[in-house]
Each structure stands twice: as C-alpha cells, then as structure tokens.
TORKOLTOR-645801 format. One record per residue (C-alpha): x negated, y, z negated; residue in one letter. Coordinates in steps of 0.001 Angstrom, whole numbers, padded with zeros to 6 digits, always signed. Last residue first. Layout:
XYZa/...
! end
This chain:
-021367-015203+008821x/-021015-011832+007575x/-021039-009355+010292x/-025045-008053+011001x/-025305-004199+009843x/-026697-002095+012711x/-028626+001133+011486x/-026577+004362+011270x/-026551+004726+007440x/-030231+003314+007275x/-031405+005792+009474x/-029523+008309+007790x/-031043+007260+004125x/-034548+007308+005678x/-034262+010678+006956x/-033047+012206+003282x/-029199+013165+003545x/-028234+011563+000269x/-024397+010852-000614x/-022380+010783-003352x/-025722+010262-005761x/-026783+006990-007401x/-028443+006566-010780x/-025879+008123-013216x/-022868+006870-010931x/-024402+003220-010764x/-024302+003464-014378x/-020534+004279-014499x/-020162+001808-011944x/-021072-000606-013970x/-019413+000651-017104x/-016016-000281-015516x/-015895-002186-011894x/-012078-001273-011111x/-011024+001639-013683x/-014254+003230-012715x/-014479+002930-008680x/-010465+003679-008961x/-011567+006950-010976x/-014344+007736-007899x/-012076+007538-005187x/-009045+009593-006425x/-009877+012722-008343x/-013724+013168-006776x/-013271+011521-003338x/-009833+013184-002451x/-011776+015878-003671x/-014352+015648-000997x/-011410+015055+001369x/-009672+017967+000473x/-013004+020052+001460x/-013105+018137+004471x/-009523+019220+005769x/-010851+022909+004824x/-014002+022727+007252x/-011431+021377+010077x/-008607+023398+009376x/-011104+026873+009754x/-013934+026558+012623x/-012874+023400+014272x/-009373+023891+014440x/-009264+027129+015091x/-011603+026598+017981x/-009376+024206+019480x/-010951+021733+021814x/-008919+018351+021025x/-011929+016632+021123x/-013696+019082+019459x/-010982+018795+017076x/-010872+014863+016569x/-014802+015070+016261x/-014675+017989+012953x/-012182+016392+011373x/-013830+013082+011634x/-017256+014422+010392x/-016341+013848+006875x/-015684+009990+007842x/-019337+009578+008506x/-019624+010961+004606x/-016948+009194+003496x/-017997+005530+004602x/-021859+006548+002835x/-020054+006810-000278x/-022169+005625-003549x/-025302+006387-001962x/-029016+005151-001578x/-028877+001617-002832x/-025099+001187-000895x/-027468+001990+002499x/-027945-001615+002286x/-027213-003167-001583x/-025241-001485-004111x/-021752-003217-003647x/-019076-003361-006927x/-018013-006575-006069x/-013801-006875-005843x/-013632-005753-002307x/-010527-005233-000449x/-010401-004267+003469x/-009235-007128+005076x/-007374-008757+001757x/-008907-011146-000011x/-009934-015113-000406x/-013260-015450-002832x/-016145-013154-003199x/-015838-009599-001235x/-018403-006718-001716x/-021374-008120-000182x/-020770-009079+003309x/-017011-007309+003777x/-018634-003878+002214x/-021953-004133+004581x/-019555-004686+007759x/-017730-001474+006425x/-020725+000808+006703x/-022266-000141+009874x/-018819+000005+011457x/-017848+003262+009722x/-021040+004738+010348x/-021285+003786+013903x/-017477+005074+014528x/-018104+008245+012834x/-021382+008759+015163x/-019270+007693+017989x/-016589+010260+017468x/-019295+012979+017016x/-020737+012434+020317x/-016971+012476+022093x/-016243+015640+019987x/-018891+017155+021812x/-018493+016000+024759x/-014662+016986+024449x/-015882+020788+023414x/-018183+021056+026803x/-015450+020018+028596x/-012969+022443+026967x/-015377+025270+027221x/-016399+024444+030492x/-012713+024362+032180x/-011739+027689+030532x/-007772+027437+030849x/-006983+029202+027014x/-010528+030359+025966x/-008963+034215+026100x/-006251+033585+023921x/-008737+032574+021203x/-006716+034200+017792x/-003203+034109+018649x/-002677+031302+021159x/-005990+029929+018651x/-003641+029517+015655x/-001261+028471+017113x/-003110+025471+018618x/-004924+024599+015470x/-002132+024447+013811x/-000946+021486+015657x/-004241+019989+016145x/-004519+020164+012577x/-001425+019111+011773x/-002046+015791+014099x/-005108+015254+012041x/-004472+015736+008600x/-000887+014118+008780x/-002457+011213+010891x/-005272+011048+007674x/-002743+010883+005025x/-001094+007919+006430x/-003936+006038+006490x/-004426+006586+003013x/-000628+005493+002235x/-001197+002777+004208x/-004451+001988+002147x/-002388+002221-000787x/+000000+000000+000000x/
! end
C-alpha cells in the first residue's frame, strides 16, 4: 500500500509540474513558445538525465534485492538493513538519482518554469519526504542498527569514488 501510495505521489508531482509549469511559462517565457532548439536542446537534456536516474535506480535497487531480502517477500521489500555496495558510503543513494527526476521529466517536457522553480521545490519535499518519512520507517524497522548506521553513514556523499560506485553495474542476484 504504501508503495502505491508513493507512487502515487510522484504522478501528482510530475504531471502538476508539467501542468504548472506550462502556465507559468505562457506568462513568464512567452517568447521560448515554438523555438525548435530550445525544446530540442531541453529533451536531450532531460533524455541524459533520465538515464542517469534510470542507472542509479537500477544499480541501486539490484543491490537492495541481493542483500536486503532473506526469505519469500514482496518485489520491493527488504527486511536486512543493507550497508554493503554503495550502501557503505550512503544511507540513500535511490533518493539521490531519484532527486534528479524532477529535474529530467521537465527538461523533457521543456518548461523553464518547471525546471527553474517546481522542479528545485519538488526536491526540497522530497528531501523531507526523506527526513519525516524515510528515515523513521528505517528506525522503527531495523532499531538501534540503523541508528548506528545513521551516526556513521551520511544521506548521501558526492566524493568521486562514491559516484562511481553509485553508477557502477550491480550483477542481479542469482
């Protein structure tokens, strides 16, 4: 249910902020309205961020399936608190490719609006999604060991060897 609900969350974010992205910029960008190069240049853009989202959350979620699940679950569940790949370096590597999803979907969508002002402020709710929703489940699900994973691991880490790792290809669990 409540990954429904999650996914649920994320079409509202999205298709509102194409939607207000578009008003906004009939008042604000009139004059990129019908520019060919801007718009193709955008969708390239927005292509190259899609893929790094993709890479992450591929990369990402293959390492939570081969070391956070033991037993029969759910697609998606985990009931091992996971600390091993690019887990060591970060407690959310998932959320930090999915921060640039905004950002993709309205390049791809090339409104300026969107990717100057909905798309900055639709990662800002995410970080708290992260802070008041996220990080209490983490607690009330793997207890004082997450608490000390907490005190040794940050959110995320943007050192060069913590990106490589985040984009490097995770074998699926045989």
């Amino acid at each position: 249910m409540k990954s429904v609900l999650r996914m649920l969350v994320w079409l509202v974010m999205l298709v509102g902020g194409v939607w207000g992205g578009f008003l906004l910029d009939a008042r604000l960008f009139p004059h990129l309205y019908g520019n060919l190069w801007v718009h193709l240049t955008s969708f390239f853009i927005g292509l190259v961020l899609l893929r790094l989202v993709m890479a992450v959350s591929r990369n990402t979620g293959r390492t939570l399936a081969k070391y956070g699940r033991e037993g029969d679950l759910p697609r998606m569940e985990t009931n091992r608190l996971v600390t091993e790949g690019v887990y060591r370096y970060m407690r959310h590597p998932m959320h930090l490719g999915l921060l640039l999803f905004p950002f993709a979907f309205a390049f791809l969508a090339g409104s300026p609006s969107f990717v100057l002002m909905i798309a900055p402020l639709e990662v800002i709710f995410m970080l708290l999604m992260i802070k008041w929703v996220e990080e209490p489940e983490a607690i009330r699900k793997f207890g004082d060991t997450y608490l000390d994973y907490m005190k040794s691991t940050p959110w995320f880490c943007l050192k060069k060897k913590c990106l490589k790792m985040l984009f490097q290809k995770v074998e699926k669990k045989k």
